[in-house]
Structures are given as C-alpha cells and as structure tokens.
C-alpha positions in Angstrom: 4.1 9.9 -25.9 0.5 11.2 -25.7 -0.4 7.7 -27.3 1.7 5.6 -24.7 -0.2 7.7 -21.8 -3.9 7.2 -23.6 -2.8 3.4 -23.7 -1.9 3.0 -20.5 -4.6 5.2 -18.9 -7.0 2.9 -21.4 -5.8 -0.5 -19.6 -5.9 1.1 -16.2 -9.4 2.2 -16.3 -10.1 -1.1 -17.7 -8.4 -2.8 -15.2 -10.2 -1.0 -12.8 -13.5 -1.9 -14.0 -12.9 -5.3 -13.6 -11.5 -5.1 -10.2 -14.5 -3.4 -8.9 -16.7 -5.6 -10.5 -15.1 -9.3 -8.8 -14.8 -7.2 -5.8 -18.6 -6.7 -5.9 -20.1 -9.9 -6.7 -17.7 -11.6 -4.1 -19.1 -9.6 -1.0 -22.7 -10.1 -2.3 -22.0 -13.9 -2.3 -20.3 -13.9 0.7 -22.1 -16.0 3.6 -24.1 -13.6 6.1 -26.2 -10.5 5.9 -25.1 -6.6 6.9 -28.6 -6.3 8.6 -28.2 -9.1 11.0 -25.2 -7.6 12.1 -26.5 -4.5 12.5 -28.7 -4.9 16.0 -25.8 -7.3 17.3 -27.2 -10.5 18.8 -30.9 -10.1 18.8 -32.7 -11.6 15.9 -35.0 -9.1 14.3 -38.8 -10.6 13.0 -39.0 -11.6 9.4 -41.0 -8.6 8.8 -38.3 -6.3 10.1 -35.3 -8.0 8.2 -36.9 -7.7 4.7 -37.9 -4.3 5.5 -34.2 -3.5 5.8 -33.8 -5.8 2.8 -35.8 -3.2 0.8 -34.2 0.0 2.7 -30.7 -1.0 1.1 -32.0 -2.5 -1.9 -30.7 -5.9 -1.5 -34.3 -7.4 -1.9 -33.5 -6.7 -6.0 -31.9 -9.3 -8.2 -28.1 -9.3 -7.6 -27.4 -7.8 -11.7 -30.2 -5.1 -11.3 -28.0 -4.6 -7.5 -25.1 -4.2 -9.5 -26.1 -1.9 -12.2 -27.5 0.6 -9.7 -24.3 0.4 -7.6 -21.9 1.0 -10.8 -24.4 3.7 -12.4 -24.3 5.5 -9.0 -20.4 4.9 -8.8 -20.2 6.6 -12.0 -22.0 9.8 -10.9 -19.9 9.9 -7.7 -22.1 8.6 -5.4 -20.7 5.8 -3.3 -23.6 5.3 -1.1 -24.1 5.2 2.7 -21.8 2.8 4.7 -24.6 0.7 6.7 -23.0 0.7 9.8 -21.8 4.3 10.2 -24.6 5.9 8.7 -22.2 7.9 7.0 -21.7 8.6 3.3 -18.8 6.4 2.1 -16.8 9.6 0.9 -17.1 11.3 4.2 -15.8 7.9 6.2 -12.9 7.4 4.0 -11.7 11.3 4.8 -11.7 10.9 7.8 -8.8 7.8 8.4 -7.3 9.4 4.7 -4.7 11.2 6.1 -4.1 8.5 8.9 -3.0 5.8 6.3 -1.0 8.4 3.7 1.2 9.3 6.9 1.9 5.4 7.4 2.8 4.5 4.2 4.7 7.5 4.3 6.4 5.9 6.7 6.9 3.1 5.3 8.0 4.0 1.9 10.4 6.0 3.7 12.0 3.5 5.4 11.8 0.4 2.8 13.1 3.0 0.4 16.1 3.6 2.7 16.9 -0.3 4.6 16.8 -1.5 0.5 18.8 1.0 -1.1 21.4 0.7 1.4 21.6 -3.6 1.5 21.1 -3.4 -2.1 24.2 -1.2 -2.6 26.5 -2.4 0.1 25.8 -6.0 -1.8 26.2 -4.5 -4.7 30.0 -3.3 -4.0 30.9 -6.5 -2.6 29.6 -9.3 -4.5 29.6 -12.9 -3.6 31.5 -12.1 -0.4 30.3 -12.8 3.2 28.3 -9.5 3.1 26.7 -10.1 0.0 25.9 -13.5 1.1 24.3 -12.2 4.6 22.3 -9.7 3.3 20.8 -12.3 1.0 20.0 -14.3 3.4 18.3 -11.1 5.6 16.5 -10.3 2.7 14.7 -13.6 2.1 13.9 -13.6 6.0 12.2 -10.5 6.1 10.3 -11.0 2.6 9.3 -14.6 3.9 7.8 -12.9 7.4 4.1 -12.4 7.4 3.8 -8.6 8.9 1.3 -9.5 11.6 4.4 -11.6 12.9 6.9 -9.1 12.6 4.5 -6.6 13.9 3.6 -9.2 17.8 7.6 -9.7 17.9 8.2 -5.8 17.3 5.8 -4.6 19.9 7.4 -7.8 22.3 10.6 -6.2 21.9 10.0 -2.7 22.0 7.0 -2.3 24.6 7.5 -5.1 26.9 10.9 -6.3 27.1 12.6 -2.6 26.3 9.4 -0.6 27.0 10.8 2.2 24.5 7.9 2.4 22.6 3.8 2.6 21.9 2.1 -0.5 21.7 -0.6 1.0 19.4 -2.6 3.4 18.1 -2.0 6.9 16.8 -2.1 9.2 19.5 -1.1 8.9 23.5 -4.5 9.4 25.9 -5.1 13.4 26.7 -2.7 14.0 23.6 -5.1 16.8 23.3 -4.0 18.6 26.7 -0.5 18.4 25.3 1.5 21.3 23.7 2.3 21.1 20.0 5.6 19.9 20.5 5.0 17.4 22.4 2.1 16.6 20.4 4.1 16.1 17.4 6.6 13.7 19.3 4.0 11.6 20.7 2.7 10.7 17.0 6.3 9.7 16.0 6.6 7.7 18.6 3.2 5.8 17.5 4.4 5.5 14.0 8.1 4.4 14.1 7.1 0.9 15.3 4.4 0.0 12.0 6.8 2.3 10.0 9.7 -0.4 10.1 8.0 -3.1 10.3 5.7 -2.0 6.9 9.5 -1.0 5.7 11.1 -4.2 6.7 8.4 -6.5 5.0 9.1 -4.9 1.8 12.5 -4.1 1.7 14.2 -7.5 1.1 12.6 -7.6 -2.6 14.1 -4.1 -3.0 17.3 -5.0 -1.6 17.7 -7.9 -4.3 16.3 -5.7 -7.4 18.9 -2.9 -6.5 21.9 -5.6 -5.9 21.1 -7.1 -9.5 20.3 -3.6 -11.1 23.4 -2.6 -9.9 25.7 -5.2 -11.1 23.9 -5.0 -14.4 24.7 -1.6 -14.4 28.5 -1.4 -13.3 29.5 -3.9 -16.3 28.6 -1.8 -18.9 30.7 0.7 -21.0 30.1 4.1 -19.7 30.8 3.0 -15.7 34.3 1.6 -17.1 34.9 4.5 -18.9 34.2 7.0 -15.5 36.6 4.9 -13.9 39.1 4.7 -16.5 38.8 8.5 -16.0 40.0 8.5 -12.4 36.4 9.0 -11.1 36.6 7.3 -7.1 34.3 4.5 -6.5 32.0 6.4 -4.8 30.9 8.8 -7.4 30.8 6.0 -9.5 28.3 3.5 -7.9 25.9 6.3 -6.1 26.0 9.2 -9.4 26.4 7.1 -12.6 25.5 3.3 -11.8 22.7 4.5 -9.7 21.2 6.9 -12.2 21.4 4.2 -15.4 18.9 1.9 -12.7 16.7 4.7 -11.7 13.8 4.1 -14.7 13.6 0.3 -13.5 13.3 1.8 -9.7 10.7 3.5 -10.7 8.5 1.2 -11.7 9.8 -0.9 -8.2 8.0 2.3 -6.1 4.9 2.1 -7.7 4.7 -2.1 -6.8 6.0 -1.0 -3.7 3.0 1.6 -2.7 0.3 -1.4 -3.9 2.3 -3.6 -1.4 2.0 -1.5 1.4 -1.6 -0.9 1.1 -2.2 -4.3 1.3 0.1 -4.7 4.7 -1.4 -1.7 5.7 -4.5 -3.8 6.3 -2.6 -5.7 8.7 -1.1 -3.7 10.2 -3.1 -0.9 11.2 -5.3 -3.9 12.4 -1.8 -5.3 15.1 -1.2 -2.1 16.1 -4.9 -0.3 16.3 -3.8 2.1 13.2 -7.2 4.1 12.8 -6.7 4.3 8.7 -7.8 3.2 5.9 -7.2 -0.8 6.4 -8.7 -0.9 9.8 -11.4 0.7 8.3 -11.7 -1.8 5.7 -11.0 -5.0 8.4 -14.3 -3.5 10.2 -16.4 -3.0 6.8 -15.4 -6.8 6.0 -16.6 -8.0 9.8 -19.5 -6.2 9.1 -20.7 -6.8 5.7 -21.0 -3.6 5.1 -20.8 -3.7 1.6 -20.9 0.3 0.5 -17.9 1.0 2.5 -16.4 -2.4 1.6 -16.6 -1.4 -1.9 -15.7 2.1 -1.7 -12.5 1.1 0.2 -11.4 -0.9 -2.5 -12.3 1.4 -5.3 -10.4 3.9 -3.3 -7.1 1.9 -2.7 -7.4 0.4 -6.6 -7.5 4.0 -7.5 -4.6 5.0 -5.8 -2.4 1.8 -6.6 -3.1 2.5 -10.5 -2.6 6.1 -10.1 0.9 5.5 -8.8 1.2 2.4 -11.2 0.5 5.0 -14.3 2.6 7.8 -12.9 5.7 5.3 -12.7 5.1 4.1 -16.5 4.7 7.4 -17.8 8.5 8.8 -15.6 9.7 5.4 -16.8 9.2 6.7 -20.3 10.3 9.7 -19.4 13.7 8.4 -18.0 14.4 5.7 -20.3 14.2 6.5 -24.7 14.0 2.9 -25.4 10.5 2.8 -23.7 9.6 5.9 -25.6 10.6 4.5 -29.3 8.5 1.0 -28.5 5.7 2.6 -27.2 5.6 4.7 -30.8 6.6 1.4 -33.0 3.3 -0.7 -31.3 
C-alpha cells in the first residue's frame, strides 16, 4: 500500500510539474504586456516601459524567467501579483473560502440530482423513465454553464424575481443581524449552486445508472433477494455499496470539473472567488497571480485526485493486490 501511495504521489507531483511549466511559457507568449495594462490607456515613454520591464524581471531571457519563477516557487514564494500589489498567497486567501463554499455547493447538489436520476433509472431500466432521464442528462451535460447560468438568473430574478442576480452578499449585509446575514448568503449561492450541480450531474447520473446495473446482476444482490431482503435495502445498502470505490474516483473528476465551471461562473454571476480572480489575472496579464492560481487549483484537483485513488484502494482489494503485483 505504502508503494501504491509513493507511486501515485510520484506521478502527481510529476504531473504537476509539467502543468505548471505549459502553463508558464503559454502566458509569457501570450500577445500583450502586464505593464501596458497597468496605467490603463495612456502609453508610458520607452524609457518608463523597460524600467518596469526590469522591475518585474521580464527584460531577462524567457528560460532564465523561468528558472527564477520555479526556484522561487519551490521556496514558497509565489511573487507579487502586478496589479494588486499584493503577494500572490495573501490574494488567493482572501476569495479561498469564497470558492470552497461554491463548490460546496455544487458538489452538494450534483452529488444529490445524480445519485437520485442515476438510481431511479437504475430501478427501471429501458422504460419511459429511464429513457427520459437519459435524455435530461445529455441536455444538461451538452449545456455550456454560462448558458444555463443567463437562463437561470432570466428565470429566477426577472421573470419570478425569487432570487439574487449576483454576487455574494446583499448591499449593507453588514447592518444586518446574523441571521439574516446567513440567509442572505444562501440566497446568493443557491442560484450558481444548481446550475454548477446541474452541469455536472448528467455524467454522474449515467455512471451511477450503469454502475448500478452492473452491480444488481451479480451473485451476492440475488442472493439478498433470494433472502427476502425488500428492494429497497437491496438497491440503496448492498448494490450501492459494491459501486461506492468506482464513485469515488467519479468525486474527485467531479471537484476538477467544478473548478473549471467555477471560472465561469463566478464570472455570470459576479462570484468574488477564486475563478473571477483568475478571469481578472488573465485580462490583465498579470502573470504571478495567473500562475499562482493555477498552481493553486492543480494542487487541489490532484490532492483530491490522490485521496480518491488511495480510498479506492482502500475500498476495493483488487486494486490493492495489482498495485503490489506491478
């Protein structure tokens, strides 16, 4: 087992590596400059833009660039974001807990629209509902979430004005007492909750339907019901559990998935986290925070990624006797 985890933690860091590296070289070679964005439309002298050039070291050769940005990445140190003029650490604090509490969200809710079209296509399969939820699940999946996101706020805050629009907090939330203060921010996030939860869900829907049927052809299920075990117990105890390694590994591709939607959607529905902060870093060439955004999220994403191999192992023997046989 130690030698599955080393493995994995091996290729991980590996993987890592390289992501960080294409990452780098690709905003470097990107057309504009950060310093010409930084004094908005006035165009600084020639004198003035190299001195900047030599302030953030981008007057050095792109490879010596690099080796000083991975050497100091190494130490720690992810630089000063250019146009915060704030170290890259402290910026991405600050919208941290902003994006956790949306993907939260939506983890919450894809977890709970799959599992149940998964299972109630699961119990009935190749009928009318099965069929239907098929098709639902294809929509949603085929739906880019900036869509889903214009038609949800359509819906919710114009034609049934039920909801937020946007952002996190109400104005004066601050004057408000904590009560109300706590309902005001679920109001904000159901509306980028389900629609980060229905852009993933259909995929999940269609893993737990198969898993499932996979599942309740085999041995053991026929011998619970042969015991007199109702249908229930069956399908949510003893199917469920026999697919719950493969889910595992589903929520870990799931939480890389709605990193990359949060992006989008914190940017529809003026989400201050993590994505918006990285949409604004991307307008702005502003390639500390750029980079330290996607070290960040390619952190988390093989964090969670490593955690659901290793509980896959843990779950499931089979994995454990091939990872000791390679």
């Amino acid at each position: 087992m130690i030698r599955f985890i080393l493995r994995r933690l091996g290729a991980s860091l590996l993987l890592l590596y390289l992501v960080l590296s294409a990452v780098f070289f690709l905003v470097h070679l990107a057309p504009g400059t950060p310093e010409g964005l930084l004094v908005g439309d006035r165009r600084l002298p020639p004198e003035q833009q190299e001195r900047l050039r030599r302030v953030y070291g981008l007057d050095r050769p792109l490879a010596v660039q690099y080796a000083r940005w991975m050497t100091a990445t190494l130490q720690g140190d992810w630089g000063t974001s250019f146009s915060l003029q704030v170290p890259v650490t402290q910026a991405i604090a600050g919208v941290l807990p902003a994006t956790l509490l949306l993907a939260a969200a939506g983890l919450l809710a894809e977890q709970a629209m799959g599992l149940a079209l998964g299972i109630a296509a699961a119990r009935r399969p190749g009928s009318k509902v099965d069929h239907g939820i098929r098709v639902v699940s294809l929509l949603l999946s085929s739906q880019p979430i900036f869509w889903l996101g214009l038609v949800a706020m359509l819906l919710f805050t114009v034609v049934w004005p039920v909801l937020p629009a946007g952002h996190m907090r109400s104005v004066g939330w601050e004057d408000m007492p904590p009560g109300a203060q706590a309902l005001d921010l679920l109001a904000h996030l159901i509306l980028p909750g389900l629609i980060l939860g229905l852009s993933t869900c259909g995929p999940l829907a269609r893993y737990v339907r198969g898993s499932l049927l996979d599942v309740l052809g085999q041995e053991h299920i026929r011998a619970s019901r042969a015991r007199g075990l109702s249908e229930r117990r069956v399908l949510w105890v003893h199917a469920l559990r026999s697919s719950l390694g493969p889910m595992l590994q589903i929520l870990a591709s799931s939480a890389s998935i709605l990193l990359g939607g949060a992006v989008v959607a914190e940017v529809v529905f003026s989400w201050p986290g993590l994505g918006r902060l990285t949409f604004n870093a991307i307008l702005g060439r502003d390639y500390p925070l750029i980079l330290g955004t996607t070290a960040f999220s390619a952190v988390m994403i093989l964090i969670c990624t490593l955690a659901a191999d290793i509980l896959h192992a843990l779950a499931d023997p089979r994995v454990r006797e091939r990872a000791r046989g390679a």
